[in-house]
C-alpha positions in Angstrom: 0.0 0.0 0.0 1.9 3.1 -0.9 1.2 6.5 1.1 3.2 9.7 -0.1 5.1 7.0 -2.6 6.1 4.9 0.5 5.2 1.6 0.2 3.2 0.3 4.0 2.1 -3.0 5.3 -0.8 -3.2 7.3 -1.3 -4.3 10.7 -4.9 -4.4 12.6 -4.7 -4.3 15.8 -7.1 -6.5 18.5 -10.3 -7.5 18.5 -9.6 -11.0 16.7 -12.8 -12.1 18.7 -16.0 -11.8 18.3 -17.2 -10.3 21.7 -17.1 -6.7 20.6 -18.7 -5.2 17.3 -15.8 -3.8 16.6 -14.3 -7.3 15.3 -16.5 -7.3 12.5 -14.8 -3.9 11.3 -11.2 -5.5 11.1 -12.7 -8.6 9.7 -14.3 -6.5 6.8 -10.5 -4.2 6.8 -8.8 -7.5 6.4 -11.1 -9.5 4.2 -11.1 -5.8 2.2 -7.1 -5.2 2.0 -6.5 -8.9 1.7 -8.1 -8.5 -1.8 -5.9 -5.2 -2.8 -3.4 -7.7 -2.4 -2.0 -5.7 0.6 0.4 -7.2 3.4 -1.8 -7.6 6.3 -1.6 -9.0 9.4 -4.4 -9.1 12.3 -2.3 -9.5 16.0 -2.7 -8.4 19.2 -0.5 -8.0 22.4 -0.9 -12.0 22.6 0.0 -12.6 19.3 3.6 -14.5 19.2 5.0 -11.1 17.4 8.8 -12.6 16.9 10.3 -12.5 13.3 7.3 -9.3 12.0 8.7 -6.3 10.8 6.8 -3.3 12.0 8.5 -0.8 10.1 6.4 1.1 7.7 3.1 -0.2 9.4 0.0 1.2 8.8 -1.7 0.4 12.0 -5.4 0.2 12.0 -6.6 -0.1 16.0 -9.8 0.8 19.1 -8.9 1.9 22.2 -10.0 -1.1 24.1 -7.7 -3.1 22.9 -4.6 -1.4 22.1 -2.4 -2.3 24.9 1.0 -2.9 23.7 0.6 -1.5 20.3 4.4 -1.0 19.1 4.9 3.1 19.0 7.9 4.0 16.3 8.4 6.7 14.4 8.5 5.1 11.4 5.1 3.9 11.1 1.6 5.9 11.0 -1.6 5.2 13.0 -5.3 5.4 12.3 -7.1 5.6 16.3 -10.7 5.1 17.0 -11.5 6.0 20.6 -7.4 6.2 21.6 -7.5 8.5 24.6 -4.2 7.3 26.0 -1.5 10.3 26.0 1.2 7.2 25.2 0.4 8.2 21.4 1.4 12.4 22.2 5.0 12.1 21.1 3.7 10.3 17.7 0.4 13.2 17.7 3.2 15.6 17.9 5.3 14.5 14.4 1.9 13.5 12.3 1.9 10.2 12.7 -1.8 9.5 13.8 -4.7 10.1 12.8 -8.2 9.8 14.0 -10.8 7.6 12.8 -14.4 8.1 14.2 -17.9 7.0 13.2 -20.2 9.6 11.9 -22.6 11.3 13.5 -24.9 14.7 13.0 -22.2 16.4 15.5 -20.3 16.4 12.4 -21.8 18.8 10.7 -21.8 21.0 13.5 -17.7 21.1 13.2 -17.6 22.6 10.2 -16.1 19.5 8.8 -16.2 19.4 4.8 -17.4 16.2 3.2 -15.2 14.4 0.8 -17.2 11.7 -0.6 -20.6 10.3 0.1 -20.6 9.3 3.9 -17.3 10.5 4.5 -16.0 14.1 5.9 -12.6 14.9 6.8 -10.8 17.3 8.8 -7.3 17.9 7.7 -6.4 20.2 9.8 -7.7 18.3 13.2 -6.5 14.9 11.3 -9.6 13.3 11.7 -11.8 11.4 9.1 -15.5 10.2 9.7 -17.8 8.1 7.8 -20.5 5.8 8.8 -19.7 1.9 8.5 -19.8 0.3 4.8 -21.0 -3.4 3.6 -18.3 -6.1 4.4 -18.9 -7.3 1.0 -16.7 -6.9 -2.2 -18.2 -4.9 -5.3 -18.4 -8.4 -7.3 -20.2 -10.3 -4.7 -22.5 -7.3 -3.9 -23.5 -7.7 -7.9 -23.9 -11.9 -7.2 -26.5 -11.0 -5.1 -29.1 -9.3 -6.9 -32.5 -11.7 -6.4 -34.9 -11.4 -9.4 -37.4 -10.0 -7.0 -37.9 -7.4 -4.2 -40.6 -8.4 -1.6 -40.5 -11.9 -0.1 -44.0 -11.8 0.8 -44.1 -15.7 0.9 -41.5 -15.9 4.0 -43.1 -15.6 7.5 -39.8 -14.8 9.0 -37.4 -11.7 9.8 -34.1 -12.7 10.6 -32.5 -10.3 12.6 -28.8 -11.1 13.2 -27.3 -7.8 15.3 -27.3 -6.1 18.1 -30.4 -5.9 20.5 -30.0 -4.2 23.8 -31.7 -2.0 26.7 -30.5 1.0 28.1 -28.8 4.6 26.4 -27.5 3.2 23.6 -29.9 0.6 22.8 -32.6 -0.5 20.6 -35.3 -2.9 22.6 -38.5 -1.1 22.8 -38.1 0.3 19.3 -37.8 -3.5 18.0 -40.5 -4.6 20.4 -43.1 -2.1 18.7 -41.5 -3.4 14.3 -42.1 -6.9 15.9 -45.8 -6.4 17.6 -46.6 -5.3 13.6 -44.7 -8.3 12.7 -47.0 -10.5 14.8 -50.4 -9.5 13.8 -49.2 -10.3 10.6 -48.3 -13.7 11.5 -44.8 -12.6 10.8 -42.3 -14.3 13.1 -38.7 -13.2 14.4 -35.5 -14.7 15.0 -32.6 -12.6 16.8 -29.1 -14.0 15.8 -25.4 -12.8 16.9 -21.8 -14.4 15.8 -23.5 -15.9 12.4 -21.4 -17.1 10.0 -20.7 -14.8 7.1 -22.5 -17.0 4.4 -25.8 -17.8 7.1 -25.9 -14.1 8.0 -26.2 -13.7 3.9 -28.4 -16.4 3.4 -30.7 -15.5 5.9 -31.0 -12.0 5.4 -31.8 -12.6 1.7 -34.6 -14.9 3.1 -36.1 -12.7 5.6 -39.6 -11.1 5.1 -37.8 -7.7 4.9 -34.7 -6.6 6.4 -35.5 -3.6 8.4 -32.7 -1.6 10.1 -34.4 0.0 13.6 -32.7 2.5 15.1 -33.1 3.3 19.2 -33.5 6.6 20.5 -30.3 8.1 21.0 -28.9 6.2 17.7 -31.4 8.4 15.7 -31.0 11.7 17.8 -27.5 11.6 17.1 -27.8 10.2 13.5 -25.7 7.4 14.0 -25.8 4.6 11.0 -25.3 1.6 11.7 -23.5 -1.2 9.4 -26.7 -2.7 9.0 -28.2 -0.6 6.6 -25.7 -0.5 3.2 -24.8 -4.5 4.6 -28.7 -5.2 4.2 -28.7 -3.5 0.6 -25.9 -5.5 -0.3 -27.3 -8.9 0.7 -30.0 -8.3 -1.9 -33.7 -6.0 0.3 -34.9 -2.8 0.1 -33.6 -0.3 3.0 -36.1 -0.1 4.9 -35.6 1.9 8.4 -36.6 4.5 11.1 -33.7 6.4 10.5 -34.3 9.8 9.4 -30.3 10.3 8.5 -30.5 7.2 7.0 -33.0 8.5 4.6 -30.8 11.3 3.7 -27.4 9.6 3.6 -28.8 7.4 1.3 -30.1 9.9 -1.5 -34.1 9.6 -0.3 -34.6 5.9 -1.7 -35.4 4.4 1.9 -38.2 2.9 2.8 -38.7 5.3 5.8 -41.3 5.7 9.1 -39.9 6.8 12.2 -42.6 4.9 14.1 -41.3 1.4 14.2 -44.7 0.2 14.2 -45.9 1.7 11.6 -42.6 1.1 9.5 -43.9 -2.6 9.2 -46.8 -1.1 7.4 -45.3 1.3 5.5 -42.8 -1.2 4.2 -45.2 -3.5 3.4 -47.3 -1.8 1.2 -43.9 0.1 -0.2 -42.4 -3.0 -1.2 -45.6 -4.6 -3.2 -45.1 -1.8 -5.5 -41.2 -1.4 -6.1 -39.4 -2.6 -9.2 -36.7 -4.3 -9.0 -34.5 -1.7 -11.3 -35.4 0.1 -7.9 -33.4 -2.6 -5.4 -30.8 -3.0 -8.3 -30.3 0.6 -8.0 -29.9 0.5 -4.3 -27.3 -2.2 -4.3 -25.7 -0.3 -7.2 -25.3 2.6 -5.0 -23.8 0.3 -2.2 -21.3 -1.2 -4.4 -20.0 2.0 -5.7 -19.7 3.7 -2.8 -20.1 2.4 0.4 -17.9 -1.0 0.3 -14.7 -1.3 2.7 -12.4 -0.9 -0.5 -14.4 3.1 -0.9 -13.4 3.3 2.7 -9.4 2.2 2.5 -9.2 4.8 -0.8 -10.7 7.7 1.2 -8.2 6.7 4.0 -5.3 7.0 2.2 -6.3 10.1 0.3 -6.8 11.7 3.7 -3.5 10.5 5.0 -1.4 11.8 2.4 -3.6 15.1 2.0 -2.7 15.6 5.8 1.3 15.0 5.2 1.5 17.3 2.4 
């Protein structure tokens, strides 16, 4: 991978388990790099690091899990949530940057946008976007069904995240799925999926909705859900107003989870499938892990100029 003309390996850092969400994000950097045909490795302060090389590392790493991280001056760092002041001498030459997951407060920063779902600031050395698909351009195109409504399934597959409190998403879910019921509509909630189920049983879900809790759409946070489900072949369909906008208008939206099953429904009986196409279209031109490793780099080098 060359930055500035220097040619840079790249290491992600933690996470090689699946308790955190965060693991899906190197999986998809990996499985994304990996293709560019990029040296990359995925350690962590366990790893039996004898015989690597470090220098001219790209390192890719959260703060919950960066213990250990080698620091050298002759590699560059890209920090989600690093708050430790262990990385100030490196801050202080322009070797790190900050990576953080968009939301609204963004646009409140004055923060110019680069590309769609991606806004930089060079001068702070920070880049934000919202999470892409952890599929490849040629296997978003594999997918495309012949149809968009599976009105014959009596099943929503919902493999993520459901939780309670601040952050979470439990009543909203609990209203989509009362819908869900009086339509004799049943649900299944699935976590650490294989890749190829979670694809398989997306695709043969109902509908695929992406629900958003309460402070997830006051803040506008997206979550990986929404360009993943595209990709794996159904309509967006969501209670995320940002969502709506992010994704040029062509949502399936209702804020009221309940009445999103509706909505969707009836949306979804009508829509061609140019429409869907379209949608995944969109997905694979712009909001795949290889969209997110180019705007990387252009920021990187646009910073060190």
């Amino acid at each position: 991978m060359k930055i500035n003309n220097k040619d840079y390996k790249i290491v992600l850092w933690g996470w090689e388990t699946t308790e955190n969400t965060f693991h899906y994000i190197h999986k998809a950097y990996y499985k994304a790099f990996k293709h560019l045909g990029v040296e990359t490795y995925w350690i962590n302060d366990k790893s039996d690091l004898s015989g690597l090389d470090f220098s001219n590392t790209l390192f890719f790493t959260e703060g919950q899990v960066d213990k250990n991280i080698p620091l050298r001056e002759d590699c560059l760092y890209l920090l989600h949530n690093c708050y430790d002041p262990k990385y100030q001498p490196l801050k202080d030459k322009g070797l790190c940057f900050t990576m953080q997951t968009y939301t609204d407060d963004v646009l409140t920063y004055n923060v110019p946008k680069a590309e769609d779902g991606v806004y930089v600031d060079y001068s702070g050395r920070g880049i934000y976007f919202f999470w892409p698909t952890d599929l490849l351009p040629d296997e978003i195109e594999k997918n495309k069904p012949n149809r968009v409504f599976n009105k014959e399934s009596k099943i929503i597959n919902w493999i993520g995240t459901v939780g309670r409190g601040t952050f979470g998403n439990w009543e909203e879910i609990a209203n989509f799925k009362r819908a869900c019921f009086e339509n004799g509509i049943s649900w299944f909630d699935g976590m650490n999926i294989s890749d190829e189920d979670t694809i398989r049983m997306i695709k043969d879900s109902y509908m695929a909705p992406t629900i958003t809790g309460e402070w997830q759409t006051k803040v506008g946070y997206l979550p990986c859900r929404i360009s993943k489900t595209i990709s794996y072949g159904q309509a967006l369909v969501t209670s995320s107003p940002r969502a709506n906008i992010m994704f040029d208008g062509f949502a399936i939206f209702d804020a009221n989870p309940y009445k999103l099953f509706y909505t969707a429904k009836e949306a979804l009986e009508k829509m061609p499938l140019s429409k869907l196409h379209a949608q995944m279209d969109y997905v694979k031109e712009k909001h795949t892990y290889l969209n997110r490793i180019n705007s990387i780099i252009r920021f990187i080098e646009k910073c060190n100029e």
